[in-house]
C-alpha positions as CSV (number, residue, x, y, z in Angstrom):
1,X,-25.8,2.9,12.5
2,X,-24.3,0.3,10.7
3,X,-21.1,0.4,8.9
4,X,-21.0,0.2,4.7
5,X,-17.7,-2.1,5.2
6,X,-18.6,-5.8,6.7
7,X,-15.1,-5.7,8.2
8,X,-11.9,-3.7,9.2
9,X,-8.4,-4.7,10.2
10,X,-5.8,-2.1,11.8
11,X,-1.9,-2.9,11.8
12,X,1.0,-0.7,13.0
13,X,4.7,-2.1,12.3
14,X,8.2,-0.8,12.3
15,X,9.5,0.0,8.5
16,X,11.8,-3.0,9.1
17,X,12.3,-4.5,5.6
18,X,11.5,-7.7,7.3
19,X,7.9,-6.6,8.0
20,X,7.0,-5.9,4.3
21,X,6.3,-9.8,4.1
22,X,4.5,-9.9,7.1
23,X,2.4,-6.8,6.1
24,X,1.6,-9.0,2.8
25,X,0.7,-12.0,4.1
26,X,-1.3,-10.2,7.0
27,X,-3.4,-8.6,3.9
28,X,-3.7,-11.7,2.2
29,X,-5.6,-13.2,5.1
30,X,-8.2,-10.7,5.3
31,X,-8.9,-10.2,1.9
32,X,-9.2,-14.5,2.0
33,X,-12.2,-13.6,3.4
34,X,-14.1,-12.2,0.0
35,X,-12.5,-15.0,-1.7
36,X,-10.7,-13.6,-4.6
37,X,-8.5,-15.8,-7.0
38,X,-4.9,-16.6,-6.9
39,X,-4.1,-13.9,-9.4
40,X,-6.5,-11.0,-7.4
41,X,-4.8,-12.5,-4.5
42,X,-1.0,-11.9,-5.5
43,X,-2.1,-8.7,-7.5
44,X,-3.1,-7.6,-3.5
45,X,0.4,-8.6,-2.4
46,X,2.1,-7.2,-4.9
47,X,0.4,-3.8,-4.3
48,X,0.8,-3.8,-0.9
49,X,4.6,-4.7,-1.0
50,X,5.4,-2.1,-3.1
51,X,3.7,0.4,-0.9
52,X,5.1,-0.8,2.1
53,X,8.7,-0.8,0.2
54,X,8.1,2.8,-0.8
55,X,7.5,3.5,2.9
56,X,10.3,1.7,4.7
57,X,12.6,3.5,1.7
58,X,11.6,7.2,1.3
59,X,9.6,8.0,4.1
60,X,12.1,7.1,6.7
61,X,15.2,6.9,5.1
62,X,17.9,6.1,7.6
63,X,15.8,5.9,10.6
64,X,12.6,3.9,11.2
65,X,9.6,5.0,11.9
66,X,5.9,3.3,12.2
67,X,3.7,2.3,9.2
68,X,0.0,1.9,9.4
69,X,-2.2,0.0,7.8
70,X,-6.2,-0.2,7.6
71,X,-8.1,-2.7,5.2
72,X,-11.5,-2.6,5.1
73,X,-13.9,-5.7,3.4
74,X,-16.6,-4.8,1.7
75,X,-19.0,-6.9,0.0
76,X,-17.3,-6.9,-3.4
77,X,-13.9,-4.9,-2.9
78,X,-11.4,-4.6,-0.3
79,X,-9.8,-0.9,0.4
80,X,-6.3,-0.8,1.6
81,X,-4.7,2.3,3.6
82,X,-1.1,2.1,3.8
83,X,0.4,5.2,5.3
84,X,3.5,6.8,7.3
85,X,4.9,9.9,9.3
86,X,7.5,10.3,7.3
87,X,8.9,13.1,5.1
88,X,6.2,13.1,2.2
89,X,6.3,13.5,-1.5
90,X,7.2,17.1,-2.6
91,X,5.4,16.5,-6.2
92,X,3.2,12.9,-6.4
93,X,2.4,13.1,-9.8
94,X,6.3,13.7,-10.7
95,X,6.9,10.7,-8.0
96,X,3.6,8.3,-9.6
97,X,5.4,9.1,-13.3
98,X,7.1,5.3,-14.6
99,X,10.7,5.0,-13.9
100,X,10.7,8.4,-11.8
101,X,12.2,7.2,-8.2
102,X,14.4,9.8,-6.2
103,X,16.9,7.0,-4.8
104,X,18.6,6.0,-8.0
105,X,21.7,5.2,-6.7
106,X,20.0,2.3,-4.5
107,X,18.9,0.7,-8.3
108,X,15.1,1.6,-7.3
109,X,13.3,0.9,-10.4
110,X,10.9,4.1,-9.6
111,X,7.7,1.6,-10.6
112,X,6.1,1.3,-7.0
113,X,3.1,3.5,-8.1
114,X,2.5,2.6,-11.7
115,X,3.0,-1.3,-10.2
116,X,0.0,-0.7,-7.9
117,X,-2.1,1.2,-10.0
118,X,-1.8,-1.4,-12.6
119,X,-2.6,-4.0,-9.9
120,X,-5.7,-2.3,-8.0
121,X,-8.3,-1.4,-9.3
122,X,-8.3,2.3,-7.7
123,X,-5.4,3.8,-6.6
124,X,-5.1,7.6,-4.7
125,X,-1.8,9.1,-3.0
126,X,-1.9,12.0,-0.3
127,X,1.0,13.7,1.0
128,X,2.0,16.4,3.1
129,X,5.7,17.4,3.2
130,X,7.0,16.7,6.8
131,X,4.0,15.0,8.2
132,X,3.5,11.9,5.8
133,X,1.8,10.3,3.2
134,X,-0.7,7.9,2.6
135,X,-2.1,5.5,0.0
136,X,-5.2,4.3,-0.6
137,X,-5.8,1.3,-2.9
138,X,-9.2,-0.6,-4.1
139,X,-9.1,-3.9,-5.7
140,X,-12.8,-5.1,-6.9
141,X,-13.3,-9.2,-6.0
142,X,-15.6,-10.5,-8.6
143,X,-17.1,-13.7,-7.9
144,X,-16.3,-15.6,-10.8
């Protein structure tokens, strides 16, 4: 049986801050492969940094723990899993509201969600409180 995606790429790394570049650029080589434009390119980034952010700084907290990620090529789109074993998100659509972030006092902006969903073009969140959460992004690359 052949699979709907042409190709898959599975990464595990510490939530180091360190490693959100790393994650990024790691995306940014496999989506190369559907070859999107600079701008779907850093839009990819973008998403996936705040994603990885949001793990390394709610799901863990003071400790680290690992983050997993899972992109999968299709022949127009690339789908992006980005997820953690960390505490979860009690309420996501209080946490996906603009401006809402739980961490004030580290000047968190509280945009990570709205900032992908405005940057993907699909964008889900899944979350159970004490095992983890994950998110699941779809940019579309249009050949221009």
């Amino acid at each position: 049986m052949k699979n709907l995606y042409e190709n898959e790429m599975k990464l595990e790394f510490l939530s180091k801050s360190n490693n959100e570049a790393f994650a990024r650029i790691t995306v940014a080589a496999f989506a190369s492969q559907l070859d999107p434009t600079i701008e779907q390119l850093a839009d990819i980034k973008t998403a996936v940094s705040e994603a990885v952010t949001n793990c390394i700084i709610h799901a863990y907290e003071e400790k680290e723990g690992m983050i997993k990620m899972v992109c999968k090529l299709f022949a127009d789109s690339i789908v992006i899993e980005i997820s953690d074993t960390g505490k979860g998100i009690e309420n996501i659509e209080e946490a996906k509201k603009p401006l809402y972030t739980s961490k004030p006092n580290l000047e968190r902006s509280g945009m990570g969600f709205t900032i992908m969903e405005s940057f993907m073009d699909e964008m889900n969140v899944e979350s159970v409180l004490g095992l983890g959460t994950k998110v699941t992004m779809k940019k579309i690359i249009t050949k221009e």
